[in-house]
C-alpha positions as CSV (number, residue, x, y, z in Angstrom):
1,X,13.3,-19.2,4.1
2,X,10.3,-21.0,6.4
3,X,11.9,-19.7,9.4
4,X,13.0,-16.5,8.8
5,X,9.2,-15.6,7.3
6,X,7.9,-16.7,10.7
7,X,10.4,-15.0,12.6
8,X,9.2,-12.0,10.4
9,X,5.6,-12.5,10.7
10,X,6.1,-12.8,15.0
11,X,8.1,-9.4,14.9
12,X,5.6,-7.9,12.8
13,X,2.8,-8.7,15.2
14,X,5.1,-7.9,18.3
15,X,5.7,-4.2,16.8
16,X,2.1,-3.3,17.3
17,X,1.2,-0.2,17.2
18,X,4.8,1.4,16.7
19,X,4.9,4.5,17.8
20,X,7.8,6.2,16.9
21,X,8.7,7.7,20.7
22,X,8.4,3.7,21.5
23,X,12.2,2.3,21.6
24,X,10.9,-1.6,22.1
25,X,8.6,-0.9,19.1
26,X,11.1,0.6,16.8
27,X,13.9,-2.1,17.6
28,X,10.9,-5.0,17.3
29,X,10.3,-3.3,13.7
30,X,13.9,-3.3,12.7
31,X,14.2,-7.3,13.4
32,X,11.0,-7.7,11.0
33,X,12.8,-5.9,8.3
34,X,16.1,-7.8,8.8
35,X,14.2,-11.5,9.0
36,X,12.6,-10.1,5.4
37,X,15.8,-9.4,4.4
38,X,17.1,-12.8,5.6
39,X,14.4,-14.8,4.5
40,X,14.9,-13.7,0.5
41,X,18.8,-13.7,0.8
42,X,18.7,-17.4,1.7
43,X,16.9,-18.2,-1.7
44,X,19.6,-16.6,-3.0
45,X,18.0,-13.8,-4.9
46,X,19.4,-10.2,-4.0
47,X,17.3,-7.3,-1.8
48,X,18.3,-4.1,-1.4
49,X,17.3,-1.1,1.2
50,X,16.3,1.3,-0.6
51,X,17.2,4.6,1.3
52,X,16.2,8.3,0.0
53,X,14.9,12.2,1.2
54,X,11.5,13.0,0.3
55,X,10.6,17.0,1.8
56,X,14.0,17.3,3.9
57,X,12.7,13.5,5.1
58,X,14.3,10.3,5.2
59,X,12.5,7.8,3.7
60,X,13.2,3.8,2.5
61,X,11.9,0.9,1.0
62,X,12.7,-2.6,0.4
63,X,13.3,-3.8,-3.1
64,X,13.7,-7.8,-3.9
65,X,14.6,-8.3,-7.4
66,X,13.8,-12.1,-8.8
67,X,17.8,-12.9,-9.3
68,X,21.2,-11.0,-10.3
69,X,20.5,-11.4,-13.8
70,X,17.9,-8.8,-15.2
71,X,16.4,-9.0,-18.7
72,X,17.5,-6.3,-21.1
73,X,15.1,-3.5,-20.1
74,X,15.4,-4.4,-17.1
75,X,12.6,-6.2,-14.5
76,X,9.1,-5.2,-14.5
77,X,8.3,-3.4,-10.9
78,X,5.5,-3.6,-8.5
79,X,5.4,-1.2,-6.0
80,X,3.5,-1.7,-3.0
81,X,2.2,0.0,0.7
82,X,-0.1,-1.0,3.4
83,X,-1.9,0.9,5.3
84,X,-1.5,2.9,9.0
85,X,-1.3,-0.3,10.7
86,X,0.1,-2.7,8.8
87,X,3.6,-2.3,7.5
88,X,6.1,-2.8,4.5
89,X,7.7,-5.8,6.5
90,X,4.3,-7.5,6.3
91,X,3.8,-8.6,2.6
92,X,5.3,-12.3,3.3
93,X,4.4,-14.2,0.3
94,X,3.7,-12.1,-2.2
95,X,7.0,-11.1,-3.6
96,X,8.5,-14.6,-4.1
97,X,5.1,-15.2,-5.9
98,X,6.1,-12.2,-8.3
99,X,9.4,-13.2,-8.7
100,X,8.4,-16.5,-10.0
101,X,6.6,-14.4,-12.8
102,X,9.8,-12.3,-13.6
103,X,8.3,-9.3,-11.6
104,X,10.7,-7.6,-9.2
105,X,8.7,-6.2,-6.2
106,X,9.2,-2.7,-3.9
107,X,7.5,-2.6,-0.4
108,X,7.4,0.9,1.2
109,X,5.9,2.3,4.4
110,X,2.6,4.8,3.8
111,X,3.3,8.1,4.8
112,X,3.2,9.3,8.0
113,X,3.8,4.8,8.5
114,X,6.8,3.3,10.0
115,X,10.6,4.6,8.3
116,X,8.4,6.6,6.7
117,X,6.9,8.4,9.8
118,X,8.7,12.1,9.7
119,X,6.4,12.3,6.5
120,X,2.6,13.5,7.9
121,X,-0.1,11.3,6.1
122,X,-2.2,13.5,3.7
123,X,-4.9,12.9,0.8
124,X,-2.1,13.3,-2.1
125,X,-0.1,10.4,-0.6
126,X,0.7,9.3,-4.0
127,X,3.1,12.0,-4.6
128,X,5.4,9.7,-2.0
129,X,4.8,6.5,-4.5
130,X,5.8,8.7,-7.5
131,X,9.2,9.9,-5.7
132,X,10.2,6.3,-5.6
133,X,9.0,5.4,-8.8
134,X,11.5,8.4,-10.4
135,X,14.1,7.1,-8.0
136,X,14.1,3.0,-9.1
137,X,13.6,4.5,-12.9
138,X,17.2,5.0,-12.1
139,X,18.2,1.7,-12.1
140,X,19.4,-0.3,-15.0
141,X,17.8,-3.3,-13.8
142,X,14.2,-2.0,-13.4
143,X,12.0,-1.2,-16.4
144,X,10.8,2.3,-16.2
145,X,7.8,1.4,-18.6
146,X,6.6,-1.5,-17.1
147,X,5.1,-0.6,-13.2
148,X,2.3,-1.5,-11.1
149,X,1.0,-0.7,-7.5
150,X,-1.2,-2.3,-4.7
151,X,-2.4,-0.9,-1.9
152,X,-3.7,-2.2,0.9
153,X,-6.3,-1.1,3.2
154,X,-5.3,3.2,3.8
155,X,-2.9,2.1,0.8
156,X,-5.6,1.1,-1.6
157,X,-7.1,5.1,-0.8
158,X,-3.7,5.6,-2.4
159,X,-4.3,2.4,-5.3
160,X,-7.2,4.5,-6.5
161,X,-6.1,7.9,-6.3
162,X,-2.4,6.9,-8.2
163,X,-4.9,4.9,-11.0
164,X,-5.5,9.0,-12.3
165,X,-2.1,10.5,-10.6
166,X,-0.1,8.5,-12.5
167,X,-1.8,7.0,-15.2
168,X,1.0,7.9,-17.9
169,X,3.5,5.4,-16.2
170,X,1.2,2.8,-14.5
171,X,0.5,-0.5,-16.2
172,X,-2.0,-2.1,-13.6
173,X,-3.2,-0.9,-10.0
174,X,-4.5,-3.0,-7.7
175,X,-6.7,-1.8,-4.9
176,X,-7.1,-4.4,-1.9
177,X,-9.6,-2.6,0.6
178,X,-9.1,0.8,0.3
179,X,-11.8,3.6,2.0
180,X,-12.7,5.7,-1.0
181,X,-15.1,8.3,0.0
182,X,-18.1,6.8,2.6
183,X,-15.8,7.0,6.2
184,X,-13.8,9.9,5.1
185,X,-17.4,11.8,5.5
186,X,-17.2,10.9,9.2
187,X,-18.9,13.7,10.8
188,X,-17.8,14.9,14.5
189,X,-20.0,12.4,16.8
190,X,-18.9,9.9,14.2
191,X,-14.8,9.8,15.7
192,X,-15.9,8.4,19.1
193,X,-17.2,5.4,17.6
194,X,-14.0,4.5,15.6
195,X,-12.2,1.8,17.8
196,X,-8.9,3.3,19.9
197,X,-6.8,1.7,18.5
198,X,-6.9,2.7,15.1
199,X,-7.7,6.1,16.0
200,X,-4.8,6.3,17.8
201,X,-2.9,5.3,15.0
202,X,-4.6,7.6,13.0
203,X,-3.8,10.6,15.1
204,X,-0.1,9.4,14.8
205,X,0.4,9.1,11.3
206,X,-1.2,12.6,10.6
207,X,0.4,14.5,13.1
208,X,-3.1,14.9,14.8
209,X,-2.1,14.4,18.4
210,X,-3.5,17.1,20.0
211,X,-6.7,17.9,17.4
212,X,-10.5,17.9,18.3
213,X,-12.7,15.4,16.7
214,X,-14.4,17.9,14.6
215,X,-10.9,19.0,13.4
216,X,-10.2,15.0,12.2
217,X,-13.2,15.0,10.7
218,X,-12.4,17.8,8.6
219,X,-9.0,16.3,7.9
220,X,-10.7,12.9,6.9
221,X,-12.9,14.5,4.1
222,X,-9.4,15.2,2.0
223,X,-9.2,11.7,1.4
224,X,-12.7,11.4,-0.5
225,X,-12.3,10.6,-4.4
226,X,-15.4,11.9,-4.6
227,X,-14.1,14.8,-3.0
228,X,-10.7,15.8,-4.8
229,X,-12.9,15.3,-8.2
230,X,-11.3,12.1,-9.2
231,X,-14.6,9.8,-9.5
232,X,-18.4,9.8,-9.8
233,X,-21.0,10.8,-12.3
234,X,-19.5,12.2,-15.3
235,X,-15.9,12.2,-14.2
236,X,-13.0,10.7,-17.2
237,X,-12.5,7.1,-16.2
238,X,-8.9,6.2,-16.3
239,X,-6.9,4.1,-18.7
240,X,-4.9,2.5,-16.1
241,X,-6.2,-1.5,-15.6
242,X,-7.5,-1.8,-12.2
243,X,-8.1,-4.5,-10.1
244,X,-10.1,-4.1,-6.8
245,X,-10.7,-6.8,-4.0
246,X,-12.7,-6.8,-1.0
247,X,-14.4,-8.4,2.1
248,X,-18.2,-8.4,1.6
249,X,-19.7,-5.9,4.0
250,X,-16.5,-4.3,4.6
251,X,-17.6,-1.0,7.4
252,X,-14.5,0.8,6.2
253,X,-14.7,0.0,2.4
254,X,-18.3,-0.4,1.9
255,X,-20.2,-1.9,-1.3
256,X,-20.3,1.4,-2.5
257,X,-17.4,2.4,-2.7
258,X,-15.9,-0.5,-4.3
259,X,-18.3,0.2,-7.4
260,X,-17.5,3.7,-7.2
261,X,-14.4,2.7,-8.0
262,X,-14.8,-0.5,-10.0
263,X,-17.2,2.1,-12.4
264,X,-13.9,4.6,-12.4
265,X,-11.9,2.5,-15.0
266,X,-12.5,2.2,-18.5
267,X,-10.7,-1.6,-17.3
268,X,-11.4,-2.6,-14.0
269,X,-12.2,-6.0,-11.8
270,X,-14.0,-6.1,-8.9
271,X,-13.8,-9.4,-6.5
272,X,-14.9,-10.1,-3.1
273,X,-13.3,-12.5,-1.2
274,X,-14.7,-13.8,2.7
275,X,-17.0,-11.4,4.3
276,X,-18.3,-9.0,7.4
277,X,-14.3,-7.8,8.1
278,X,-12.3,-4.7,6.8
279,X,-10.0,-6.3,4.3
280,X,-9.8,-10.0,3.2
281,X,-8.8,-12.1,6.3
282,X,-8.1,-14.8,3.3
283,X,-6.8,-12.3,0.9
284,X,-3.7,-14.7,0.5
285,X,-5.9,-16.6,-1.1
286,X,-6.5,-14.2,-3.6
287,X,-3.1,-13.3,-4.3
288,X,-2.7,-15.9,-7.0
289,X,-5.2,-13.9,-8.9
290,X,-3.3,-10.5,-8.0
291,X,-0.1,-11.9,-9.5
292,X,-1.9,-12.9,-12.9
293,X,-3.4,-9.5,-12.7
294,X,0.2,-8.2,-12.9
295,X,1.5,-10.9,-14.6
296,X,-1.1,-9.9,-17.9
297,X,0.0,-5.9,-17.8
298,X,3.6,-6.1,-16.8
299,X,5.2,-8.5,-19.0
């Protein structure tokens, strides 16, 4: 398994920042997803491509399910995205450390992200999560009562918004990162200071090539919670257990709106982990405490 996860973790880096007009990118990306693939076929455990049409679009995911032989009901599901620069290829670890609970795991490009990319990015990117959780609510060996989602980074924006979207089916959301409100109010001067590259990938995912800086602006301010009416003062909290984690001073994912968050669930964690970085640059560290997070509302 070792040297198929490194082989998937060099790919990963190598397919930076994929464009999709890029051929070398796009074949790079492929040879992560078939070193995933590899890596969880030689424990012996079966992983399937997931392969559907969302909007007229093709879309796919990768689904690794902890052995051939699922319980009655079926295995307990996690389904998980990064964000616009980090990809569904990319999760390593984490879903050998949920199939060790019993916990069969789902990894899927964010829209507008990778396979995914005929799909523009928008605020309700949820609406892509709850396509495929109709879809593996199909199969006999997932348990359509028993899901959870992280999101990472851009996909914990979608961690926070699903925690109300979909708080009927979800058993435990995990938000690792995510922008909630406090960039998305970028004004114009404001877009020349965001750094090229993730700009760039910005633009790309949202199909905003060719727009003015006051036009991404305006485009940004969709994503705000605050914004779509889902949190802050006197908004319903949700049932939906919710786990956020953080970097101290994180400039995309400030203090603030990790409490905005945090303060939106009627059962919610909040953990911080390293420091002065977007994201947790140890957040594998933390990922024991994400699986017992899951482990406590999925089984």
């Amino acid at each position: 398994m070792v040297p198929f996860s490194k082989a998937a973790s060099y790919y990963a880096i190598a397919k930076y920042p994929h464009k999709p007009d890029n051929v070398e990118q796009q074949l790079v990306y492929a040879k992560n997803i078939d070193a995933v693939a590899r890596s969880w076929k030689v424990l012996g455990k079966p992983f399937h491509q997931i392969e559907a049409v969302f909007e007229g679009k093709d879309v796919d995911g990768l689904l690794y399910l902890p052995s051939d032989k699922a319980p009655k009901d079926g295995w307990p599901l996690v389904i998980a995205t990064n964000g616009i620069d980090v990809y569904k290829g990319e999760f390593f670890s984490l879903a050998n450390m949920l199939a060790s609970r019993g916990i069969a795991f789902f990894a899927t490009d964010l829209m507008g992200t990778g396979t995914n990319g005929a799909i523009k990015l928008r605020p309700e990117s949820d609406q892509l999560i709850s396509f495929f959780m109709d879809e593996l609510s199909k199969r006999q060996d997932i348990d359509q009562n028993k899901f959870g989602f992280m999101g990472v980074s851009f996909g914990g924006n979608t961690a926070a918004r699903i925690a109300f979207t979909e708080e009927r089916r979800l058993s435990a959301v995990v938000n690792m990162c995510g922008p909630i409100h406090t960039v998305f109010m970028a004004q114009e001067e404001d877009i020349t200071k965001i750094a090229p590259m993730y700009l760039e990938a910005l633009k790309d995912r949202a199909q905003l090539q060719t727009a003015s800086n006051k036009e991404i602006a305006a485009f940004l301010k969709g994503f705000s919670l605050i914004n779509q009416g889902l949190v802050g003062e006197g908004k319903k909290k949700t049932s939906v257990p919710l786990l956020n984690v953080n970097a101290k001073n994180d400039p995309v994912a400030p203090q603030y709106d990790m409490e905005l968050i945090d303060s939106a669930s009627i059962n919610s964690t909040l953990i911080y982990s390293g420091k002065d970085d977007h994201c947790p640059q140890d957040r594998f560290t933390v990922m024991p405490q994400v699986v017992d997070f899951f482990s406590k509302h999925l089984q």
